[in-house]
C-alpha positions in Angstrom: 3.9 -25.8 1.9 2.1 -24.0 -1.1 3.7 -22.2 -4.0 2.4 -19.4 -6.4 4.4 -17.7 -9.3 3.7 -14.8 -11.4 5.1 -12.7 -14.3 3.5 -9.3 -15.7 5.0 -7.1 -18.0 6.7 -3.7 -16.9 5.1 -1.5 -19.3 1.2 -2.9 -18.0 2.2 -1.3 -14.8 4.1 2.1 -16.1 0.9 1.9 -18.2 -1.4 2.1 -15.2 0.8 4.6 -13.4 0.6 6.7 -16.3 -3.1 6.7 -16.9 -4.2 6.9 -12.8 -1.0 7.5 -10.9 -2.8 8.3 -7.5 -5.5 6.0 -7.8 -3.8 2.8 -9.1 -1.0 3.7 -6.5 -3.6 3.3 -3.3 -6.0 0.7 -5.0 -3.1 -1.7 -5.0 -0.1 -0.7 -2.8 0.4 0.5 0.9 1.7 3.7 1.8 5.0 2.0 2.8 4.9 0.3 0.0 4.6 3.3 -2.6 7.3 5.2 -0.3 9.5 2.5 -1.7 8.9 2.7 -4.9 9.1 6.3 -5.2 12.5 6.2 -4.1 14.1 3.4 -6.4 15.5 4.8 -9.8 12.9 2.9 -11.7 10.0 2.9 -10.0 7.9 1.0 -12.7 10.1 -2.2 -12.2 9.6 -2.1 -8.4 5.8 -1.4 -8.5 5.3 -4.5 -10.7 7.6 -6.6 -8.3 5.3 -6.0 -6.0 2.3 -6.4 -7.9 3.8 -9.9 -9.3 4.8 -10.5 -5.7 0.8 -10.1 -4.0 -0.6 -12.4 -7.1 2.0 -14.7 -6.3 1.2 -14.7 -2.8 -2.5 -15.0 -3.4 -1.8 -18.0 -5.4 0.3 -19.3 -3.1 -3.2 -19.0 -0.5 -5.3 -20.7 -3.1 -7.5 -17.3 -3.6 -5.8 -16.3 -7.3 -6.4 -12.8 -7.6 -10.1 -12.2 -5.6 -8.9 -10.3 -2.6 -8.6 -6.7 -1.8 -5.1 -6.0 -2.9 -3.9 -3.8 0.2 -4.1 -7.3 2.5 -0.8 -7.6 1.0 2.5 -5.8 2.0 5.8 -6.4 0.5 8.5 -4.3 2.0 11.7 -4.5 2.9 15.1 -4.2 1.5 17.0 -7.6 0.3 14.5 -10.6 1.2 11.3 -8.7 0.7 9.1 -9.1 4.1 5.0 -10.0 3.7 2.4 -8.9 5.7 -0.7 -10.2 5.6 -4.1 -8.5 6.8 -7.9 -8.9 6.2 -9.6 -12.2 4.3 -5.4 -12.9 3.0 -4.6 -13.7 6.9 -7.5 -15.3 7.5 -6.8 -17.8 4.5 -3.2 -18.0 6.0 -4.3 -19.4 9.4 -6.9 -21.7 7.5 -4.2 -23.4 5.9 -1.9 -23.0 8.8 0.9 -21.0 7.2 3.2 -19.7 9.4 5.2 -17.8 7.2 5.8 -16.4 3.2 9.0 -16.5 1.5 8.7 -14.3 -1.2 11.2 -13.9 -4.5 11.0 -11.3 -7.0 12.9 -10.3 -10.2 12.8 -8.7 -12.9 14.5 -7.9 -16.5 14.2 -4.7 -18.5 10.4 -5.9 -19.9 9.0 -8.3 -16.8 8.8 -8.7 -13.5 8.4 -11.8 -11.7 7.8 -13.2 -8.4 7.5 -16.6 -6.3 6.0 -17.1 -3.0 6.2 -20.1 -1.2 3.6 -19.9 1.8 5.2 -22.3 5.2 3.2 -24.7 7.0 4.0 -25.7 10.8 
């Protein structure tokens, strides 16, 4: 079993919605993903779930943050569901995960997020 955690602050990510809404949208997120987060009230607090959510889950791999941030989906309503694709499945099946369990909160200033990647 392998953990990773992470916390960013809300207004970062309003911040980079603001400034490049389309491009910071599909740099980082999927299309099902951003369908999501278009539809919650806040969308700002759901973006940076997610974003919390794929650095926790590179942690959790042992690659931090060097990956292409798409290999990462987090969907789902309730228990959020990850996907993994690319060089962040390939580092799954090195370390024989079999499965992420991902948590993610947040307050009114920060979001945060723990992933705990399951080993056979």
């Amino acid at each position: 079993m392998f953990v990773g955690i992470d916390l960013i602050e809300i207004d970062r990510v309003a911040a980079a919605l603001a400034r490049h809404p389309a491009r910071f949208r599909e740099r980082v997120y999927t299309t099902r993903e951003i369908d999501e987060c278009d539809r919650k009230p806040r969308p700002a607090q759901s973006y940076a779930g997610r974003f919390a959510g794929k650095e926790a889950v590179g942690k959790a791999l042992g690659r931090g943050v060097p990956f292409t941030w798409t290999e990462i989906e987090i969907v789902g309503r309730g228990k959020p569901q990850v996907s993994l694709t690319g060089s962040m499945l390939a580092a799954a099946e090195r370390l024989g995960v079999v499965r992420i369990d991902l948590s993610m909160t947040h307050s009114r200033t920060t979001a945060a997020a723990v992933a705990v990647a399951v080993t056979a």
